[in-house]
N, CA, C and O atoms as a GROMACS GRO file, in nm:
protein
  352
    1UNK      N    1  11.541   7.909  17.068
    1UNK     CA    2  11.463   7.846  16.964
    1UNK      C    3  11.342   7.778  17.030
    1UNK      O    4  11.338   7.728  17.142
    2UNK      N    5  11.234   7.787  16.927
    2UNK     CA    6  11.101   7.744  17.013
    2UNK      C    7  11.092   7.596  16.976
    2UNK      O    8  11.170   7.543  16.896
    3UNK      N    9  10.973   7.522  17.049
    3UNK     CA   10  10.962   7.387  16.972
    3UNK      C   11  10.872   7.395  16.866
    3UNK      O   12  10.871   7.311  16.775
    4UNK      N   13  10.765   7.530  16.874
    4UNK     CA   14  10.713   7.541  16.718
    4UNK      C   15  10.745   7.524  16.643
    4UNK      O   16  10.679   7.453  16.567
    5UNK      N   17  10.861   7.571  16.608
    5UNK     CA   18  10.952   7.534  16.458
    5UNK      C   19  10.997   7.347  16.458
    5UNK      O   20  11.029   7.297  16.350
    6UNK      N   21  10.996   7.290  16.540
    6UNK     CA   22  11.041   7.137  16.528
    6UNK      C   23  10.896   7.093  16.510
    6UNK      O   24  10.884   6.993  16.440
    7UNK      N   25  10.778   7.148  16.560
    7UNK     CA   26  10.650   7.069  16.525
    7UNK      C   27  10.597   7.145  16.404
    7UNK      O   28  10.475   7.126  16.403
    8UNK      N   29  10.634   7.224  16.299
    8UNK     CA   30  10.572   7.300  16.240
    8UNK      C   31  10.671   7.233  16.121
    8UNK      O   32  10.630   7.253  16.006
    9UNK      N   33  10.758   7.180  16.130
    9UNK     CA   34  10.922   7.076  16.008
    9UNK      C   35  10.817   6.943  16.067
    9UNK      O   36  10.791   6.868  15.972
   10UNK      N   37  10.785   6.920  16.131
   10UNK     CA   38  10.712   6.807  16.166
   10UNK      C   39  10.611   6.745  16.018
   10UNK      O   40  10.609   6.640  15.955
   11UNK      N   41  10.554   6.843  16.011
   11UNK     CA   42  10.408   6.830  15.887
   11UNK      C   43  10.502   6.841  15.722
   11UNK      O   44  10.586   6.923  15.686
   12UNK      N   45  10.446   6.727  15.655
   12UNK     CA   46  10.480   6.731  15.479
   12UNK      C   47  10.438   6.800  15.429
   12UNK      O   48  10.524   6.854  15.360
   13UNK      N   49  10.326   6.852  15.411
   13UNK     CA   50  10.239   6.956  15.384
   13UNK      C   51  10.379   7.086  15.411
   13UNK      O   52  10.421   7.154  15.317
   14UNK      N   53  10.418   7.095  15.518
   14UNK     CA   54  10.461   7.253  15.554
   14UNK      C   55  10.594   7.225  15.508
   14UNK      O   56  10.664   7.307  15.450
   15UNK      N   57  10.627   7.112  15.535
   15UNK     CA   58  10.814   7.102  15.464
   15UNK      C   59  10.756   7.143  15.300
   15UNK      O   60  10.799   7.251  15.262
   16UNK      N   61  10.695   7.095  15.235
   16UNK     CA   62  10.700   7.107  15.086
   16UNK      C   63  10.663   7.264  15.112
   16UNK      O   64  10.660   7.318  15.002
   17UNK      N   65  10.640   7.335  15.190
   17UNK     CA   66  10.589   7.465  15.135
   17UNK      C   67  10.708   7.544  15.120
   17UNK      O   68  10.738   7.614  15.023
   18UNK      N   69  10.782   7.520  15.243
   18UNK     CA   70  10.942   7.536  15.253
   18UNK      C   71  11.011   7.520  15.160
   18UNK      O   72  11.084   7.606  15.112
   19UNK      N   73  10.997   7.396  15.117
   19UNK     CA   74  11.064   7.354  14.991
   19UNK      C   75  11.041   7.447  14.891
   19UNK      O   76  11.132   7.463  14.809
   20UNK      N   77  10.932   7.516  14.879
   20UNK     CA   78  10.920   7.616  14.742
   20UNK      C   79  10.938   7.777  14.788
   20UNK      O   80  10.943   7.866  14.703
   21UNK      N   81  10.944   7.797  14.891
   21UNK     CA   82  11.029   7.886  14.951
   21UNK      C   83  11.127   7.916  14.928
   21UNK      O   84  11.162   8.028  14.892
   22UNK      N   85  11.200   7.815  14.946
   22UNK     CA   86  11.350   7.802  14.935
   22UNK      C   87  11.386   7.834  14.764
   22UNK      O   88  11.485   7.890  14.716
   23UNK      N   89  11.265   7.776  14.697
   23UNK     CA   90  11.311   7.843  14.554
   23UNK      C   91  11.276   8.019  14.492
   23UNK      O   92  11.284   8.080  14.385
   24UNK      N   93  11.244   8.042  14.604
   24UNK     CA   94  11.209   8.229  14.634
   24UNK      C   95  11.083   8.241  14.688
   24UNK      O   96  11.009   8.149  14.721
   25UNK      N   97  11.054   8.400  14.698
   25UNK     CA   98  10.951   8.448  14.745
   25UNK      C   99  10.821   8.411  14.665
   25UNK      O  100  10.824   8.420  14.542
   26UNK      N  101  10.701   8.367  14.733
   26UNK     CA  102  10.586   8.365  14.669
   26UNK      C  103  10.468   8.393  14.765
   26UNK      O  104  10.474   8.399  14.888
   27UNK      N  105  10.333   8.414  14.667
   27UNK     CA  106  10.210   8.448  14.746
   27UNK      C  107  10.178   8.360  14.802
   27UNK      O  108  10.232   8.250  14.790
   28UNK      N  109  10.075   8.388  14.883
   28UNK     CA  110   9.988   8.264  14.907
   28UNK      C  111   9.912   8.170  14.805
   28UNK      O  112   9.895   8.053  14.837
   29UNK      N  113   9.861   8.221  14.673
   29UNK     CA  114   9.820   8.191  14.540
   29UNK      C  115   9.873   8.115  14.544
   29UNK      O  116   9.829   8.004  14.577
   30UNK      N  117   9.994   8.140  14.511
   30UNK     CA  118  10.100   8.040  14.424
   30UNK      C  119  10.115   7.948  14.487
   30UNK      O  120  10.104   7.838  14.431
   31UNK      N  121  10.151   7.956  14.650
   31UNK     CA  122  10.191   7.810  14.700
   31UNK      C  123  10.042   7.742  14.672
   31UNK      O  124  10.053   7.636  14.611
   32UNK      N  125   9.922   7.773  14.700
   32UNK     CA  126   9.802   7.743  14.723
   32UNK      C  127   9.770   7.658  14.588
   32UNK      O  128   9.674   7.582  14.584
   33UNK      N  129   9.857   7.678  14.476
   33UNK     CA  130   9.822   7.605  14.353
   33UNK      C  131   9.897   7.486  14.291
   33UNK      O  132   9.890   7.417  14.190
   34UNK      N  133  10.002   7.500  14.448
   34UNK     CA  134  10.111   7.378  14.427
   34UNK      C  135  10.019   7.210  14.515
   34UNK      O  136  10.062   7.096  14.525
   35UNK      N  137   9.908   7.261  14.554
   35UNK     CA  138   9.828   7.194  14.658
   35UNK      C  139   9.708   7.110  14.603
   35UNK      O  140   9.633   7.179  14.534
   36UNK      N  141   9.669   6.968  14.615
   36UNK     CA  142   9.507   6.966  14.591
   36UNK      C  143   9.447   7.012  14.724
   36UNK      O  144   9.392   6.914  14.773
   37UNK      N  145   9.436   7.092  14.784
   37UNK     CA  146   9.356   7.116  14.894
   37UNK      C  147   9.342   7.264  14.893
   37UNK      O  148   9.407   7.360  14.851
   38UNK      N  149   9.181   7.234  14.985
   38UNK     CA  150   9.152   7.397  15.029
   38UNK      C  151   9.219   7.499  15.056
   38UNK      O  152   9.293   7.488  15.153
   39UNK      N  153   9.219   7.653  14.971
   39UNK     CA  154   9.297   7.698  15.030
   39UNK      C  155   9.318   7.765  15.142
   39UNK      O  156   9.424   7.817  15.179
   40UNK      N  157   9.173   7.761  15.218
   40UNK     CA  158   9.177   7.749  15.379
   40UNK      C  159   9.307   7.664  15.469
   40UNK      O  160   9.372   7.693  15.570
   41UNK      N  161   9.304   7.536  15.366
   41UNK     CA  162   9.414   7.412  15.443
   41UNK      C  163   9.512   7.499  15.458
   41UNK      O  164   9.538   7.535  15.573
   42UNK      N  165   9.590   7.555  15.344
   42UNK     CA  166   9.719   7.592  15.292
   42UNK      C  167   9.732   7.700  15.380
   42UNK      O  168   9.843   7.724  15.429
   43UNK      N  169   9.600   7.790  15.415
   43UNK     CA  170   9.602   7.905  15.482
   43UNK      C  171   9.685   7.877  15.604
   43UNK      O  172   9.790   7.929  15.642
   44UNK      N  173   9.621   7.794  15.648
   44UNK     CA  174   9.679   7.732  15.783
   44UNK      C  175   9.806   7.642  15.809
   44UNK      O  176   9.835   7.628  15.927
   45UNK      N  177   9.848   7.609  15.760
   45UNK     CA  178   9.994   7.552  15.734
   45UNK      C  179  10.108   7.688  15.708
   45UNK      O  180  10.215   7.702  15.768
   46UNK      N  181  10.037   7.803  15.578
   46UNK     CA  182  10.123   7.910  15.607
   46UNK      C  183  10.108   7.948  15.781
   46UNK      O  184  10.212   7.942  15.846
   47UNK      N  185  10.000   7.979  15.841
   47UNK     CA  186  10.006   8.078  15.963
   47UNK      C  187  10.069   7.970  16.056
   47UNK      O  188  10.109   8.028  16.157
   48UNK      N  189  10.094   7.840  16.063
   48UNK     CA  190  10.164   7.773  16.152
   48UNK      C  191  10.328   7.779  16.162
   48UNK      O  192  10.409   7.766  16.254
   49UNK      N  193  10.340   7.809  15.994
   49UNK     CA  194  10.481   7.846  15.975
   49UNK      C  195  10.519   8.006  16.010
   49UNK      O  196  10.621   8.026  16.076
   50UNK      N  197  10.443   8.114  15.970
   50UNK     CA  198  10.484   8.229  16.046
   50UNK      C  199  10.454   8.258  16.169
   50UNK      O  200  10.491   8.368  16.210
   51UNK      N  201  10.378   8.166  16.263
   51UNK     CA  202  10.380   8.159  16.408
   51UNK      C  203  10.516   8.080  16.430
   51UNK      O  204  10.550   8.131  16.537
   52UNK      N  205  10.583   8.018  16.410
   52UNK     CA  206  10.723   7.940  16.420
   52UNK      C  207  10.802   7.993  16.423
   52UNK      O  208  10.891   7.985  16.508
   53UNK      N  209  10.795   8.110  16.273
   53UNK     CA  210  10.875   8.173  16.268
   53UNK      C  211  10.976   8.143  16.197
   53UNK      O  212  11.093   8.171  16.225
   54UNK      N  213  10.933   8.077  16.093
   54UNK     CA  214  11.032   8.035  15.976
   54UNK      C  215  10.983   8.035  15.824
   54UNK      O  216  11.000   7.960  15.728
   55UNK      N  217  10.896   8.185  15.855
   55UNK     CA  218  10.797   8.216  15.735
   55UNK      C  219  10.820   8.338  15.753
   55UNK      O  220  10.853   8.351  15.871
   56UNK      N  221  10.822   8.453  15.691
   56UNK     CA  222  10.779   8.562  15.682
   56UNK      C  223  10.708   8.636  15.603
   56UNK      O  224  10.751   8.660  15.490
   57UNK      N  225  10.582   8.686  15.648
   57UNK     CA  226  10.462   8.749  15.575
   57UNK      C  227  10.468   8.894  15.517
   57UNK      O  228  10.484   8.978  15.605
   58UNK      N  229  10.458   8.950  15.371
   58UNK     CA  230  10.436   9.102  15.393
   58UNK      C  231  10.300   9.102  15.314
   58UNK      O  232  10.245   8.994  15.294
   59UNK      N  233  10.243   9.224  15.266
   59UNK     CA  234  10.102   9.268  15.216
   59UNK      C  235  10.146   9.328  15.091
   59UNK      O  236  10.209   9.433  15.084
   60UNK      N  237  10.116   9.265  15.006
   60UNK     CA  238  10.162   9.340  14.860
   60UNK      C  239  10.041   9.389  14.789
   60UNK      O  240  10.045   9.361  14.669
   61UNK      N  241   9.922   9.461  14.832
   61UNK     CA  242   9.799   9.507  14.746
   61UNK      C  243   9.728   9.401  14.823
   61UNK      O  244   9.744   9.369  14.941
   62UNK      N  245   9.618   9.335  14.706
   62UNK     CA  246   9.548   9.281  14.792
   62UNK      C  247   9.615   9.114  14.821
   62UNK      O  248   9.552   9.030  14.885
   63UNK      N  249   9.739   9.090  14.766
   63UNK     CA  250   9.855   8.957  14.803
   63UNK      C  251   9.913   8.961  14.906
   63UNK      O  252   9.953   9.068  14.953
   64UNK      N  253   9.933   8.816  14.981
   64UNK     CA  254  10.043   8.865  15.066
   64UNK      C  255  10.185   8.729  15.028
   64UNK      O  256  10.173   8.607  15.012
   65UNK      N  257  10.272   8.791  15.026
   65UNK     CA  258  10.400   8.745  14.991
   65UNK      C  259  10.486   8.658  15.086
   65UNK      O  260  10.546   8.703  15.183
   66UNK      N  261  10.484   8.568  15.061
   66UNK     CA  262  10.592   8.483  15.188
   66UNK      C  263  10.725   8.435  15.174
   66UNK      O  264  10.734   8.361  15.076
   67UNK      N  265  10.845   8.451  15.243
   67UNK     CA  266  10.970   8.445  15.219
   67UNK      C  267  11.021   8.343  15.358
   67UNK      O  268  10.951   8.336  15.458
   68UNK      N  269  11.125   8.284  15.347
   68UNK     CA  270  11.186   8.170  15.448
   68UNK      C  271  11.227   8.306  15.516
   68UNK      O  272  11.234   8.421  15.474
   69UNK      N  273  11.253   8.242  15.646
   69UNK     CA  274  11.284   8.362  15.739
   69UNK      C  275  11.429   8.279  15.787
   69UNK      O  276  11.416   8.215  15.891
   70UNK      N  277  11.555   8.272  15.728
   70UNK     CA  278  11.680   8.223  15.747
   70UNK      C  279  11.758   8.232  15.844
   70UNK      O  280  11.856   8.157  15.847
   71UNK      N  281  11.739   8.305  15.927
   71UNK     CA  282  11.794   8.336  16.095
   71UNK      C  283  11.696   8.187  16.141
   71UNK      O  284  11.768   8.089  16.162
   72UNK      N  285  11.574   8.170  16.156
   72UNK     CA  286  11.519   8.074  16.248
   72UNK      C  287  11.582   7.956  16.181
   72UNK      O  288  11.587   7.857  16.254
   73UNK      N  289  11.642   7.937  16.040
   73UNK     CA  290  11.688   7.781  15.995
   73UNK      C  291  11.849   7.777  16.049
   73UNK      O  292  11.908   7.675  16.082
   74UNK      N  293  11.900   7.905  16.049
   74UNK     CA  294  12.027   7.872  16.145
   74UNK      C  295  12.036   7.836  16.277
   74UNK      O  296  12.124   7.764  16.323
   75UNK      N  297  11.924   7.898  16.352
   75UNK     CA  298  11.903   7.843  16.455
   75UNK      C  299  11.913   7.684  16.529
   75UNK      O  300  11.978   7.632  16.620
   76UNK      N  301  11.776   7.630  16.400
   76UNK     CA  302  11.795   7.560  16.413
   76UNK      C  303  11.882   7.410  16.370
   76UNK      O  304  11.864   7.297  16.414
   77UNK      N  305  12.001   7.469  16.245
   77UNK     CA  306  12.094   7.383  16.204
   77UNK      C  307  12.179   7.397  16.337
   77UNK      O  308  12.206   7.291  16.393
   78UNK      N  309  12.217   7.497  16.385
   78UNK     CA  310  12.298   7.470  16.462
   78UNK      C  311  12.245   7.391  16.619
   78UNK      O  312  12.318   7.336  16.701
   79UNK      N  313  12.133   7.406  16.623
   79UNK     CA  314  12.095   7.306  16.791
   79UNK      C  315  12.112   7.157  16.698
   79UNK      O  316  12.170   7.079  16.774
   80UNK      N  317  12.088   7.091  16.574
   80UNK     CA  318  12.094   6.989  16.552
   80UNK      C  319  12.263   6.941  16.552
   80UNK      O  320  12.319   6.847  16.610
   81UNK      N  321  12.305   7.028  16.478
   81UNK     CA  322  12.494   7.001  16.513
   81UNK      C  323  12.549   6.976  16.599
   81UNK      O  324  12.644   6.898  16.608
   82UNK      N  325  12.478   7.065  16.713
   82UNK     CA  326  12.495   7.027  16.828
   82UNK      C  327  12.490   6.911  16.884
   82UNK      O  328  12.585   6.840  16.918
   83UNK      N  329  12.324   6.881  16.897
   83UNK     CA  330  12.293   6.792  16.906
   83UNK      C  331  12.378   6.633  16.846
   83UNK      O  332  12.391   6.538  16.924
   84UNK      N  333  12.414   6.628  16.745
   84UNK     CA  334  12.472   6.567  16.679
   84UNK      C  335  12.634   6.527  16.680
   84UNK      O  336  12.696   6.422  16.662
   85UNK      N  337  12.663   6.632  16.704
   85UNK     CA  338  12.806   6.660  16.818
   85UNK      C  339  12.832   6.590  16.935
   85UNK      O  340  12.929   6.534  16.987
   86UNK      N  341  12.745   6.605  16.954
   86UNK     CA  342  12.698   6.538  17.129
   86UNK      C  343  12.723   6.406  17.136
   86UNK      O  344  12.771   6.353  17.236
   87UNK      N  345  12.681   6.323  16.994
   87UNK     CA  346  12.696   6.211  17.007
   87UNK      C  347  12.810   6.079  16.981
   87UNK      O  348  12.821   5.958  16.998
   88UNK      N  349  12.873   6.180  16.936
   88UNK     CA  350  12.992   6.116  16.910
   88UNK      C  351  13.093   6.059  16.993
   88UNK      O  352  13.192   6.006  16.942
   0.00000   0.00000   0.00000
């Protein structure tokens, strides 16, 4: 597991994008209209999350579609369990 993904859960901006992720697949549009900001901003918060790797991008025409990528959130539930384990 990289630390991208712990600095990329880092930003509110990118947890809430997650957050609507998690309620299914959507474009970039759509998250982009859940936002007051540029959708340059949003652009970039998505590509920080599919550089992490807890985004996944496809090309639907001229859309592109983004889905949680659920292998990288097991990943990282389980280093926190761990982690958490540890301390007991």
């Amino acid at each position: 597991m990289s630390d991208s993904a712990f600095r990329a859960l880092a930003d509110p901006t990118r947890r809430r994008i997650l957050e609507l992720l998690a309620a299914g697949d959507c474009t970039a549009g759509e998250i982009a209209e859940e936002f007051a900001m540029a959708f340059a901003s949003v652009s970039h918060h998505l590509r920080v999350l599919r550089e992490a790797g807890l985004v996944s991008a496809e090309r639907e025409g001229q859309n592109i579609r983004y889905r949680l990528n659920t292998t990288v959130f097991q990943e990282v539930s389980r280093y926190l369990m761990k982690l958490l384990g540890g301390k007991r």
